[in-house]
C-alpha positions in Angstrom: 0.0 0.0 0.0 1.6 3.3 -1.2 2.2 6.1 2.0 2.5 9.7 1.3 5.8 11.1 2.4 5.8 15.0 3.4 9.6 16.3 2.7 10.5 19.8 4.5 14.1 20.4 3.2 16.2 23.1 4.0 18.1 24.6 0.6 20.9 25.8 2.8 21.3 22.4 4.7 21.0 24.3 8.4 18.2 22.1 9.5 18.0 18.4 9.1 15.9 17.3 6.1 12.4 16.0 7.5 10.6 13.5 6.3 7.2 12.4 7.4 4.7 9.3 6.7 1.1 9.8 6.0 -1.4 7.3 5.0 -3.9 9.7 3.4 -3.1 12.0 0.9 -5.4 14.7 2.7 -3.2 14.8 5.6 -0.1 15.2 4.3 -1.7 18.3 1.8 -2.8 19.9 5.1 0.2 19.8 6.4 1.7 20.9 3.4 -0.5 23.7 2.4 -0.1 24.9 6.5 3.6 25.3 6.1 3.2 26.9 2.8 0.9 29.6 4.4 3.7 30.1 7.2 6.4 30.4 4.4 4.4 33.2 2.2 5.8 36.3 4.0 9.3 35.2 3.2 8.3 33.8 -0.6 7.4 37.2 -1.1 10.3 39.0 0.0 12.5 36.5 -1.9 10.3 37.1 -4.9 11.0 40.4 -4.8 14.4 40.1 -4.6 15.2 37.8 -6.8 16.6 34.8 -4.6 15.0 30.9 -3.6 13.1 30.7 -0.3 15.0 28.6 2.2 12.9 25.7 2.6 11.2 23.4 0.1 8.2 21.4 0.4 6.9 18.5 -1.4 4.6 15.9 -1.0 5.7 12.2 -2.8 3.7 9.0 -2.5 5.7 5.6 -2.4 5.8 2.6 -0.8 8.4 3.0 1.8 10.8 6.0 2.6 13.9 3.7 1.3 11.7 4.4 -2.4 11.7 8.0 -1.0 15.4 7.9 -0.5 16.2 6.5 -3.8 14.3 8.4 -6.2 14.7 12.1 -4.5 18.6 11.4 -2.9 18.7 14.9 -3.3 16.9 15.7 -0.4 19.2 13.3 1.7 22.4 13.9 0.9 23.1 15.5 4.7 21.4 14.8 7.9 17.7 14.0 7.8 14.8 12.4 10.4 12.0 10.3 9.4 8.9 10.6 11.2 5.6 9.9 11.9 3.1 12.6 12.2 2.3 11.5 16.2 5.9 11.8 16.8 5.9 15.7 16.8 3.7 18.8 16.8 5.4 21.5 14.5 5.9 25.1 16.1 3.4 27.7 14.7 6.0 29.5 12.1 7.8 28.3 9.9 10.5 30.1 11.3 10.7 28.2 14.7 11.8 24.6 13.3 12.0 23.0 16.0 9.2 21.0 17.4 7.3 21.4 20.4 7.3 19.3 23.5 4.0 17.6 23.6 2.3 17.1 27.1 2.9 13.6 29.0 0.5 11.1 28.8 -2.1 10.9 31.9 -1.4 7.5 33.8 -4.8 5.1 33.4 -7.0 6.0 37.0 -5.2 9.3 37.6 
C-alpha cells in the first residue's frame, strides 16, 4: 500500500531534512498547504528580490521511505529524520523549526 511522504528540506542544509509518513493523501496536503501559508511572508520578500526561499516542500507518494530515498537522494544527501506525524507537533511559524514538546501522557486512573 503506497504512504504519502511530506519532505521539509532546508536549501541551505541548516536544518535536518524531514521526512514524514502519512497514509492519506489529505493529511499530508494539510500539512503541506499549513507550512506553505507560514512560508508566504518570506516567498514574497525573496520574490522580490530575486533569490530561492530557504525551505522546500513537497509531497511524494511511495511505498516506503527507502523508495523515497532512492528516487529524490537529493533531499538526503546531509542529515535527515523520518517521522511519523504523532511523533511531533510542529511550532506555529515556519521560522521556529524546531518541534514542540507535547504534554505527558495521563497514567490510566489518575
Amino acid at each position: 500500500m503506497d504512504k504519502y511522504y511530506l519532505i521539509e528540506h532546508d536549501r541551505h542544509g541548516k536544518v535536518p531534512t524531514r521526512i514524514t509518513e502519512y497514509g492519506e493523501f489529505k493529511d499530508a496536503e494539510e500539512r503541506l498547504c499549513k507550512l506553505d501559508i507560514d512560508q508566504l511572508d518570506e516567498l514574497n520578500a525573496c520574490l522580490g528580490a530575486g533569490k530561492p526561499v530557504r525551505m522546500e516542500y513537497v509531497v511524494i507518494c511511495a511505498q516506503s521511505v527507502e523508495s523515497v530515498k532512492q528516487t529524490h537522494a537529493r533531499y538526503f544527501q546531509n542529515d535527515y529524520e523520518v517521522l511519523t506525524p504523532t511523533e511531533i507537533r510542529y511550532a506555529a511559524s515556519a521560522n521556529d523549526r524546531e518541534p514542540e514538546t507535547a504534554p505527558a501522557p495521563v497514567p490510566a486512573g489518575a
